[in-house]
C-alpha positions as CSV (number, residue, x, y, z in Angstrom):
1,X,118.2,113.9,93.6
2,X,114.8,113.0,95.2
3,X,113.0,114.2,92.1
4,X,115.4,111.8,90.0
5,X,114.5,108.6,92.6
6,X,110.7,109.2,92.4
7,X,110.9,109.5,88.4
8,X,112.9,106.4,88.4
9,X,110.4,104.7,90.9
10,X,107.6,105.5,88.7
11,X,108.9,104.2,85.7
12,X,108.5,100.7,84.0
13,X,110.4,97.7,85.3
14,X,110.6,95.9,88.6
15,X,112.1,97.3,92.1
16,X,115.9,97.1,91.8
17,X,118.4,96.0,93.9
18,X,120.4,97.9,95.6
19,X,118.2,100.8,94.6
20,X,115.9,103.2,96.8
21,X,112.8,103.4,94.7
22,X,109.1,104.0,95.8
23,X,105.6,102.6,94.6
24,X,102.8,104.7,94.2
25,X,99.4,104.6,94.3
26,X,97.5,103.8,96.7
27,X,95.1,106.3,98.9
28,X,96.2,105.6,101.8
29,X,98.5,104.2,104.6
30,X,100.3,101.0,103.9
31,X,99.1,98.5,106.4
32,X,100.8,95.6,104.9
33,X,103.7,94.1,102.3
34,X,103.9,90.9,100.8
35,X,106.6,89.8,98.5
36,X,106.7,86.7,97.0
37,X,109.5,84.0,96.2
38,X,109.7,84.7,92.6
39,X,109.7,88.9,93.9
40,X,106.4,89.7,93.1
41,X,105.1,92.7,95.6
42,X,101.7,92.7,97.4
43,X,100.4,95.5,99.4
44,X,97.2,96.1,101.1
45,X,96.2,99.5,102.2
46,X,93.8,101.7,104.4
47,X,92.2,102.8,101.2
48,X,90.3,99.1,101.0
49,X,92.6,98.0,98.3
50,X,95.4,95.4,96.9
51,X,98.1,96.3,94.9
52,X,100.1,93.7,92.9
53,X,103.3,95.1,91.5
54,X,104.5,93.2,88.9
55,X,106.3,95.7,86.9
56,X,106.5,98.6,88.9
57,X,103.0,99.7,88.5
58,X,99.9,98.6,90.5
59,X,97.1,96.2,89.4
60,X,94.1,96.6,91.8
61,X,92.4,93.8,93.5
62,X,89.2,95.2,94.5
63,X,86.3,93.3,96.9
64,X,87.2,94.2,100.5
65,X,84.8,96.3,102.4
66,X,86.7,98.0,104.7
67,X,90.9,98.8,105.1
68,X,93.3,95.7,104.1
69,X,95.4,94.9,107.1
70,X,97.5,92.0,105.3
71,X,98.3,89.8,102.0
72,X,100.0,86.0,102.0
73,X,101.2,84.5,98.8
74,X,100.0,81.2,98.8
75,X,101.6,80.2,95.8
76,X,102.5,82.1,92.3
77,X,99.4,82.3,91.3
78,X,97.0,83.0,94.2
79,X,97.0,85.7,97.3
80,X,95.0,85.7,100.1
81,X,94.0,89.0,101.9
82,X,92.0,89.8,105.3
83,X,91.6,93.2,106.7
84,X,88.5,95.2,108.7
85,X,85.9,94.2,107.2
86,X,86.2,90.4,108.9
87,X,86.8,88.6,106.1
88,X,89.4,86.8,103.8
89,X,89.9,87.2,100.6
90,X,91.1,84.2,97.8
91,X,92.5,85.7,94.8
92,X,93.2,84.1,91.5
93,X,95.9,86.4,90.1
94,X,95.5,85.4,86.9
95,X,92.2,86.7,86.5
96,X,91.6,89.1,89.2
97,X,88.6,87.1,91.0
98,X,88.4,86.6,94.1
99,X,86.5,83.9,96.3
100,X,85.0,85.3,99.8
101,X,85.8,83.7,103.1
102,X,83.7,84.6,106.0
103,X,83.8,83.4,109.1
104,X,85.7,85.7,111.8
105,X,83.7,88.8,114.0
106,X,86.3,90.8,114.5
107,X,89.3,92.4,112.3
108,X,91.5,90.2,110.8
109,X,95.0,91.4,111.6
110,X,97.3,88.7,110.5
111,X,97.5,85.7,107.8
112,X,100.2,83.0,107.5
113,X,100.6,80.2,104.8
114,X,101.4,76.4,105.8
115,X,104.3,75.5,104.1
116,X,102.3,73.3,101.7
117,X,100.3,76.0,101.2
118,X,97.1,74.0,102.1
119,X,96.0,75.8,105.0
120,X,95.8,79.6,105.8
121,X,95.8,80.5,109.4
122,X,94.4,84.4,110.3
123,X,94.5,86.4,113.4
124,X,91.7,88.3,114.7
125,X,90.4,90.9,117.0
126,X,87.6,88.3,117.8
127,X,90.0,86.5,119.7
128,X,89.8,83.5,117.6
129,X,92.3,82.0,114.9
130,X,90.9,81.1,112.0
131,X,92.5,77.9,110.1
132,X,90.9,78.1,106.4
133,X,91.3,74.9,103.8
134,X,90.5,75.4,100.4
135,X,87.2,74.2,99.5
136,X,86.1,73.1,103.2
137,X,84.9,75.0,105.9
138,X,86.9,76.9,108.1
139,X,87.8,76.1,111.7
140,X,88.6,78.4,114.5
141,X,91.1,77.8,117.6
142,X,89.8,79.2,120.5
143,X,91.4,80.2,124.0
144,X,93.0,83.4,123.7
145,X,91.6,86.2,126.7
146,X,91.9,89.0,123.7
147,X,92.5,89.6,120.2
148,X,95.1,88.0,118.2
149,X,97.5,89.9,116.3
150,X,99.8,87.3,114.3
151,X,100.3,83.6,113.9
152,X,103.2,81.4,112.4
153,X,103.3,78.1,110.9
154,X,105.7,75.5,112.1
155,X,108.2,74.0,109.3
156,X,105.8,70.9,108.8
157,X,102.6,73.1,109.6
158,X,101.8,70.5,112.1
159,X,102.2,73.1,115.1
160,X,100.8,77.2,114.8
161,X,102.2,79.7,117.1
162,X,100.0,82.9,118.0
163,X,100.7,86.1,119.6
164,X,97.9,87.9,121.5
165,X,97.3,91.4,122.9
166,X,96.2,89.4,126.6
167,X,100.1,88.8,126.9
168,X,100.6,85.3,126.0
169,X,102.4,83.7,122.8
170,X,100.8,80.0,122.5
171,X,101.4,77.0,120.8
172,X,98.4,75.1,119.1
173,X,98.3,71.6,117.5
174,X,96.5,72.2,114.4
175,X,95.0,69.0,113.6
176,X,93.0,68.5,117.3
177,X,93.2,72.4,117.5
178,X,94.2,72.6,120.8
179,X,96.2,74.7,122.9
180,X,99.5,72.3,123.2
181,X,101.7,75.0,125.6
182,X,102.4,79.1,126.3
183,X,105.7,79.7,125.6
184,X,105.3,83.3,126.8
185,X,102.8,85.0,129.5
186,X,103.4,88.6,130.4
187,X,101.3,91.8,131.6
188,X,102.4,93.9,127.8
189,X,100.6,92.5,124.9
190,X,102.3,91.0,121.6
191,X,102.3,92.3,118.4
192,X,104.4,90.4,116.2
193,X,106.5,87.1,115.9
194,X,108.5,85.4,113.6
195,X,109.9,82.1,113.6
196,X,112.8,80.4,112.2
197,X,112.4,76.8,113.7
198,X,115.3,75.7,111.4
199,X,117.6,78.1,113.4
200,X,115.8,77.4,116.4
201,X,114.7,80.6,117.6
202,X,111.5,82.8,117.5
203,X,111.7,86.3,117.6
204,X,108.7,88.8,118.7
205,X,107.5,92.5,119.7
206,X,105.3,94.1,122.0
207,X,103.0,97.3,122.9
208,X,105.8,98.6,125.5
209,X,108.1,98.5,123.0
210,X,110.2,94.9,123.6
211,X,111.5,92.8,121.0
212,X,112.7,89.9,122.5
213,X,114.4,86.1,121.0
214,X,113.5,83.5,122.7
215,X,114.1,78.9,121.8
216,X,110.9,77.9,120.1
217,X,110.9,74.7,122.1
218,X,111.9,75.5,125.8
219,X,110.4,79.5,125.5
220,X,114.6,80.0,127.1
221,X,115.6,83.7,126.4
222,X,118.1,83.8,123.3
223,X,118.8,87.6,123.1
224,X,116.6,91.2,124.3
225,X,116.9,93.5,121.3
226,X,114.5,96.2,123.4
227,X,115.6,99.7,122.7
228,X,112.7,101.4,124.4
229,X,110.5,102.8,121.5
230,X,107.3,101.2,121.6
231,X,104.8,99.7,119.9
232,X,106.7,97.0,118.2
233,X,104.6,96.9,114.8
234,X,106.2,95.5,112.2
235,X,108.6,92.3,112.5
236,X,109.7,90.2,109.4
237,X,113.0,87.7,108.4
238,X,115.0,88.1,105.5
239,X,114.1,84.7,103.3
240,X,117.2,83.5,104.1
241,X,116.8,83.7,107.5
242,X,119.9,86.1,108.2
243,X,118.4,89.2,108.8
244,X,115.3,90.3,111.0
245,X,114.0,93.7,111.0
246,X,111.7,95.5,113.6
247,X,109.1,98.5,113.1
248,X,108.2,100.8,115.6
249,X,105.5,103.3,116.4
250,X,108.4,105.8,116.2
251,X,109.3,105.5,112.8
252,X,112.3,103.0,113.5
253,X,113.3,100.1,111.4
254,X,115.9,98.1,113.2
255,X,117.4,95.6,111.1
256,X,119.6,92.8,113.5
257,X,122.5,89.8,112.1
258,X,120.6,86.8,113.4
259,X,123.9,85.0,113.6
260,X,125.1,86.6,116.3
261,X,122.1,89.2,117.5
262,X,123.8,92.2,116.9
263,X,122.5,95.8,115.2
264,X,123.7,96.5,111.7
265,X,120.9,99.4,111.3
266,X,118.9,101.8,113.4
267,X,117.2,104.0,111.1
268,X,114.9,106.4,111.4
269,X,112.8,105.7,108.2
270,X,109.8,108.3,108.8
271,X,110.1,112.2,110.1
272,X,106.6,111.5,111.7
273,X,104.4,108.6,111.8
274,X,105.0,104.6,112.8
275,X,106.0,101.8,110.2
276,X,102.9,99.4,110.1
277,X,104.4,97.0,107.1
278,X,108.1,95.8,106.6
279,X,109.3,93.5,103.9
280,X,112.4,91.9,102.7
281,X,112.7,91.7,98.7
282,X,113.2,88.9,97.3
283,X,116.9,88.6,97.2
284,X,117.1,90.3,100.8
285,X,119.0,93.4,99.8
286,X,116.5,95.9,100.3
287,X,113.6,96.7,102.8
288,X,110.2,97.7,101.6
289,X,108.4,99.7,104.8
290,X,105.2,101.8,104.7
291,X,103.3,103.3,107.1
292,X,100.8,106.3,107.8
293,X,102.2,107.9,104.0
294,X,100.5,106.4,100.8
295,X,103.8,105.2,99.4
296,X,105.5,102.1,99.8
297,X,109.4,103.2,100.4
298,X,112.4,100.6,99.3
299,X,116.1,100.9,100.8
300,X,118.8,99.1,99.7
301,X,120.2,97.5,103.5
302,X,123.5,99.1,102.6
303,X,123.2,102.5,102.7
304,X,119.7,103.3,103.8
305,X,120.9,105.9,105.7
306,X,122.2,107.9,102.7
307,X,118.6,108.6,101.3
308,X,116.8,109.8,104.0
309,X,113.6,109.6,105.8
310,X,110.1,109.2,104.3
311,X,109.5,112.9,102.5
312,X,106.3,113.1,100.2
313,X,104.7,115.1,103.0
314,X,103.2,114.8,106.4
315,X,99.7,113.2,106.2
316,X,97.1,116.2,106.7
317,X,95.6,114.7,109.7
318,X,99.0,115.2,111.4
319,X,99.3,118.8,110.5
320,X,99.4,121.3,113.6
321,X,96.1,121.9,114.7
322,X,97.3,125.4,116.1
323,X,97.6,126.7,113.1
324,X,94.6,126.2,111.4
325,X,90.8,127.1,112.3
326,X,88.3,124.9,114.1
327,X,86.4,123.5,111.3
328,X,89.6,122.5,108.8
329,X,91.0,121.0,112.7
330,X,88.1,118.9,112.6
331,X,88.2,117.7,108.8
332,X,91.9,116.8,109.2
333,X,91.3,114.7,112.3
334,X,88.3,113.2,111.2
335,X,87.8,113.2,107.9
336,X,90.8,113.9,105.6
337,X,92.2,110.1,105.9
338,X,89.4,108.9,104.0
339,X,87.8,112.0,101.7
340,X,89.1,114.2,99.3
341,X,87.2,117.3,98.5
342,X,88.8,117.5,94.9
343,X,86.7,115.9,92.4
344,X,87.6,112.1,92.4
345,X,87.9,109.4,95.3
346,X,91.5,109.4,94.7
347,X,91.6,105.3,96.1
348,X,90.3,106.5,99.0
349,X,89.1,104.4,101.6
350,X,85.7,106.9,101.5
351,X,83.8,108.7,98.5
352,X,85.3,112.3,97.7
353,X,83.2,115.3,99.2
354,X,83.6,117.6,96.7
355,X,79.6,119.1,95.7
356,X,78.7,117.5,98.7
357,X,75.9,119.4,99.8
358,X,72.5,118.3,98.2
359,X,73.9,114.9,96.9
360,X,72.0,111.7,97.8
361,X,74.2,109.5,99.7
362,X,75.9,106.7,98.2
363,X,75.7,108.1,94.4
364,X,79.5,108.9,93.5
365,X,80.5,106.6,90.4
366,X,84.1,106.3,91.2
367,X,83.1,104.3,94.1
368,X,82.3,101.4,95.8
369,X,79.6,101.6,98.7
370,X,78.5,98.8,101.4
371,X,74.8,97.7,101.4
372,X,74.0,100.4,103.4
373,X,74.2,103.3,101.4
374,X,73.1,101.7,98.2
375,X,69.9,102.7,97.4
376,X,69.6,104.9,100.2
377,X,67.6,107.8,100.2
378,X,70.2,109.7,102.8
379,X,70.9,113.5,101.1
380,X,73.6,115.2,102.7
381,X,72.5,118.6,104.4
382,X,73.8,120.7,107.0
383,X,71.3,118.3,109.2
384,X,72.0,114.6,107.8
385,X,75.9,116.2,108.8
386,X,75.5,116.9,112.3
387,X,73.4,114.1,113.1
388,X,75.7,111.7,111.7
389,X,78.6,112.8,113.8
390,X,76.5,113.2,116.8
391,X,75.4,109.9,117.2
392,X,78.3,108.2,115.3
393,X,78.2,106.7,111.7
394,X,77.4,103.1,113.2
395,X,74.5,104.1,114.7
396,X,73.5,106.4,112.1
397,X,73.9,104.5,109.4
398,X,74.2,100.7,110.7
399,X,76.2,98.8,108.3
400,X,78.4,101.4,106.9
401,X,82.0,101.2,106.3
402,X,82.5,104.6,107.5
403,X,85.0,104.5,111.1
404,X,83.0,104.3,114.2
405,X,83.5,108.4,115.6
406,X,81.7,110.9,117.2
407,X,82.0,115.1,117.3
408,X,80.5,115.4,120.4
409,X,80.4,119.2,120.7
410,X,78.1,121.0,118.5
411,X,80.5,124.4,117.9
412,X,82.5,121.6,116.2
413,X,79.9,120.2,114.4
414,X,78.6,123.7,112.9
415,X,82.6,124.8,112.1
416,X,82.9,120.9,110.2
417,X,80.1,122.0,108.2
418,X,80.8,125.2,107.4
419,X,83.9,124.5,105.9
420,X,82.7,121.7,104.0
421,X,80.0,123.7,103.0
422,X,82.9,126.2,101.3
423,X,85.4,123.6,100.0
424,X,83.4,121.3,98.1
425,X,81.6,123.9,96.2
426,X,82.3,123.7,92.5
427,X,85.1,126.0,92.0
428,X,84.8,128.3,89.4
């Protein structure tokens, strides 16, 4: 039967309801879902890409530098985008192009639409809020004692709320851009809201695990949906406001009746790994989740239960390091996320490895590299290996999109390059 779902999830046509389907692609984890009004799919990924899924099958959107944490619709016909490399993207889907919006210093974790679809707010590690108007500079709300992690328009995008890893969800007036009240301050920090003003309440999640409603107006508690699994990373309202469904770093998706706060799922969607992106279709009968796996996963709300959890394979990097040697430990953990050592980058948020050894840096075709690499005259060699991973790519090579990490021990250095060194040779 699971061969029969991914063949019919890989065919032509949009996501169905009521159907458990998946969409493929991408190289690798799902760090965020968009779907439009009129059901159009957006997803944005670890591998520095976009997806649009019209039909069931991607179209890339290409022009970040580093992973894409998030995607708003801002209206049919244009997307905006913001992930680690500090910046927004502007798409014009009906060409592809993009405009670039630059501004923030840290990642950019969260984006949200006015209702008019004017304004764009994002939240950032910077600990800033960017507010960004189409064909004007942007502004930034300021105030917040750490990074931001999500923000919410108001229904007459006169008000914005923000959630912040310092423990407070705040309340800004967005045309004097002040701070107008803290409807929450606690010691855990927030991950996630979501507001239905309408309804009059606001929902959101935390690192130690608490999902909690709460009146939009007075901050008054409304309902405490905690059920001890922690982080709360994915939060997000059915459009019809009925439904709100929660994602953990456990691999949960909780799916609550607004109307009366009660539980109508508690599935465990993943056999390892959290959910980082939850969406509602279009017509609010299905979930679309993804996480630490490539795929985006759809369940129909009604019987999610009957297909299963996520099984196209445990992500190397998570594989048991007990049972491998030292220097396939240390690509796995370190490497394998980003590289292939096939030929092909694979929509990888790195180059592939394969015939490695001797190759100037920044030189595979299949691939798009930052500044720093371009040009460079960096050859890969047992040396240019270990010093790289001794000092940390930052420092190594300042400007590059490659994570900031470090193999501090040099037995773990040598066994890392040895086993490069024998699996991206050419193979006969």
């Amino acid at each position: 039967m699971r061969w029969l779902l991914l063949a019919l999830a890989l065919s032509a046509g949009p996501l169905r309801a009521g159907d458990y389907q998946t969409l493929v692609g991408h190289g690798g984890p799902i760090m965020g879902i968009a779907v439009s009004p009129e059901g159009q799919i957006a997803t944005t990924s670890f591998d520095n890409s976009v997806g649009l899924w019209d039909d069931g099958t991607p179209r890339w959107l290409e022009g970040h530098l580093a992973a894409v944490n998030t995607a708003v619709f801002v209206s049919p016909s244009e997307l905006v985008s913001a992930g680690d490399d500090f910046a927004l993207m502007r798409w014009d889907l009906k060409t592809g192009t993009a405009a670039r919006m630059e501004g923030h210093q840290g990642k950019v974790m969260s984006l949200a639409s006015s209702p008019d679809g004017t304004t764009v707010a994002s939240a950032s590690w910077d600990g800033t809020i960017g507010l960004w108007r189409k064909g004007t500079a942007p502004r930034f709300l300021t105030g917040h004692d750490g990074p931001v992690n999500d923000v919410a328009f108001s229904d007459d995008g006169t008000r914005l709320y923000s959630a912040s890893a310092d423990g407070s969800l705040r309340v800004w007036d967005v045309a004097t851009r002040s701070e107008r009240e803290r409807l929450v301050e606690r010691g855990f920090g927030l991950n996630e809201i979501v507001l239905n003003e309408a309804a009059g309440w606001l929902a959101y999640g935390t690192v130690d695990g608490g999902t909690r409603i709460i009146d939009p107006v007075s901050g008054a508690g409304i309902a405490d949906l905690s059920l001890e699994r922690r982080p709360i990373l994915a939060m997000e309202m059915s459009r019809d406001g009925g439904l709100l469904a929660v994602g953990d770093g456990e691999g949960y998706i909780m799916v609550v009746e607004t109307a009366d706060w009660s539980i109508q799922r508690d599935f465990h969607a993943t056999a390892r790994g959290p959910i980082w992106a939850l969406a509602f279709s279009a017509d609010g009968e299905n979930i679309l989740a993804g996480g630490l796996d490539a795929t985006v996963h759809s369940w129909p709300i009604a019987t999610m239960s009957e297909h299963g959890q996520i099984e196209t394979g445990t992500p190397s990097f998570l594989a048991n390091p007990e049972t491998m040697p030292n220097g396939e430990r240390q690509f796995k953990r370190k490497c394998s996320i980003c590289h292939t050592l096939t030929p092909g980058s694979a929509r990888r948020a790195g180059p592939t490895l394969y015939e490695l050894f001797g190759r100037a840096a920044g030189t595979v075709a299949d691939y798009s590299y930052s500044e720093a690499l371009d040009g460079s005259n960096l050859v890969w060699s047992d040396q240019t290996i270990d010093d790289l991973f001794d000092i940390g790519p930052e420092h190594y090579i300042p400007g590059t999109k490659m994570p900031m990490q470090r193999i501090t021990g040099a037995r773990d250095r040598a066994d890392l390059i040895d086993y490069l060194r024998a699996e991206t040779a050419p193979k006969e």
